[in-house]
C-alpha positions as CSV (number, residue, x, y, z in Angstrom):
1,X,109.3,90.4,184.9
2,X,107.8,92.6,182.1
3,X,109.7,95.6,182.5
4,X,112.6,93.4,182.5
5,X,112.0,92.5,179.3
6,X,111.1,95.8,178.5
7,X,114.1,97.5,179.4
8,X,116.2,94.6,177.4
9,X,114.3,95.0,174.2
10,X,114.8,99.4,174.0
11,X,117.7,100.0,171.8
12,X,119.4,103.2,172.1
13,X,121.2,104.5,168.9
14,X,124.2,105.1,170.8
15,X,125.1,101.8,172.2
16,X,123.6,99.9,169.0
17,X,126.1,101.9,167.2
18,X,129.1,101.7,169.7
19,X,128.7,97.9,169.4
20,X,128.7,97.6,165.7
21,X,131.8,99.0,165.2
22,X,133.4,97.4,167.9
23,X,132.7,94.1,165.6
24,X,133.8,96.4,162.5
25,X,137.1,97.0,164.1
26,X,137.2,93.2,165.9
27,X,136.9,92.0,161.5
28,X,139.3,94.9,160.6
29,X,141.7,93.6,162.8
30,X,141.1,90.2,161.5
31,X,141.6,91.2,157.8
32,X,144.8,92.9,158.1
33,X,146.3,90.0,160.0
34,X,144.9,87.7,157.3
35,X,146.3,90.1,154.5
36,X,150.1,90.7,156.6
37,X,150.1,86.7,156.4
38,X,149.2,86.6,153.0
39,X,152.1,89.6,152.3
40,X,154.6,87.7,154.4
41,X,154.1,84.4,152.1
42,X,153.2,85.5,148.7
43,X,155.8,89.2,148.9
44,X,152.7,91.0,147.5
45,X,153.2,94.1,145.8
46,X,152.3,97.6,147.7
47,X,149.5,98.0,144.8
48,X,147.8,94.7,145.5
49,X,148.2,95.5,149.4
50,X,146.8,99.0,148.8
51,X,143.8,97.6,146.9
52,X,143.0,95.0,149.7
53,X,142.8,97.4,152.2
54,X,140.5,99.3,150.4
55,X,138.8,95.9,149.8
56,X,138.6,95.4,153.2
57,X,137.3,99.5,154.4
58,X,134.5,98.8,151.7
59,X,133.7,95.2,153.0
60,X,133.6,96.2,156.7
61,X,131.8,99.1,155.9
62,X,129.4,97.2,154.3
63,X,129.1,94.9,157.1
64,X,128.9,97.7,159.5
65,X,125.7,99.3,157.8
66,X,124.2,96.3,157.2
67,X,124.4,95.4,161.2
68,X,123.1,98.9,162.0
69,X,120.3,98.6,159.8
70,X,119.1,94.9,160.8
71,X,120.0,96.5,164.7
72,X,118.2,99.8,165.0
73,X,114.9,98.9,162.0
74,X,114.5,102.5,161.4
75,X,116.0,104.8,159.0
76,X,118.8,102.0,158.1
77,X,121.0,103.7,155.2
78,X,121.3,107.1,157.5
79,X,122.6,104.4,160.7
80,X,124.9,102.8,157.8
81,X,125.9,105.8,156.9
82,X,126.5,107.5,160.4
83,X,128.4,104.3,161.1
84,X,130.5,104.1,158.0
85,X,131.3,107.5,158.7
86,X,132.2,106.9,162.6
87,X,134.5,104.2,161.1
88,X,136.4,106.4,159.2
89,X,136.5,109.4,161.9
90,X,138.1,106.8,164.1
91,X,140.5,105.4,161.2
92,X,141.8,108.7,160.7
93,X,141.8,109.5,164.6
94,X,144.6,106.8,164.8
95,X,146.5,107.3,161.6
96,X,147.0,111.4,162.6
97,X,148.1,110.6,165.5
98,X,150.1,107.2,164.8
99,X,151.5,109.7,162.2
100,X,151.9,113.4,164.1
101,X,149.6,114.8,161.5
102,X,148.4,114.4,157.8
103,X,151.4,111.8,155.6
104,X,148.6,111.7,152.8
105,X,147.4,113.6,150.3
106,X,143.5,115.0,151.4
107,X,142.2,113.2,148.3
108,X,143.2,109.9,150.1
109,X,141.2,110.8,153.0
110,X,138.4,112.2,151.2
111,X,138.0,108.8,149.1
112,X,138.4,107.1,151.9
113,X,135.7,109.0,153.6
114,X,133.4,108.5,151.0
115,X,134.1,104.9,150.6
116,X,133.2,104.5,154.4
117,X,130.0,106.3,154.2
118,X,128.7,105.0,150.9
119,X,129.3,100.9,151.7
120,X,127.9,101.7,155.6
121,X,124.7,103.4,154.0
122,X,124.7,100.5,151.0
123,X,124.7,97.8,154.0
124,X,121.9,99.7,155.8
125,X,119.7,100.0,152.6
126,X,120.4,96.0,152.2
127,X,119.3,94.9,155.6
């Protein structure tokens, strides 16, 4: 019965991770439909769309270190961090090939990049 209980309380960095951005991705999905809804009834301009989504990366990444941290209890901001920066990896996984290759400038991604990493590692130093 123990070792049960054992084997249910280890938490391995890998799945901890794998799982928080599974709910990162689950809420990113759920912001963009929130914000296509808002552009479909309000015609928002691209500027105020642009600056939600970046709303949103920064919220989410947030969220996603904070999780990490309050998850693994050890060395929180690097787990934010790691997992802000997975976020991203993924993000632009799916937009190269969505897009056959880069359709931005590499000062987009690099914000972007640095966005993820520094609102994951914010949420981790918070929890």
């Amino acid at each position: 019965m123990e070792r049960n209980n054992e084997k249910r309380a280890i938490k391995t960095p890998v799945s901890s991770v794998l799982k928080v951005l599974l709910v990162m991705y689950i809420l990113t999905g759920i912001f963009l439909v929130v914000l296509a809804a808002l552009l479909y009834k309000f015609e928002l301009s691209e500027s105020v769309v642009n600056i939600a989504v970046i709303v949103i990366y920064v919220l989410i990444g947030f969220v996603g270190g904070f999780l990490a941290g309050k998850i693994l209890e050890v060395k929180k901001f690097m787990w934010g961090a790691v997992t802000g920066a997975l976020y991203f990896l993924i993000l632009m996984g799916v937009s190269l090939a969505m897009h056959k290759g880069l359709s931005q400038d590499v000062v987009h991604f690099v914000t972007t990049l640095v966005l993820c990493v520094a609102s994951g590692t914010a949420g981790g130093m918070v929890s």
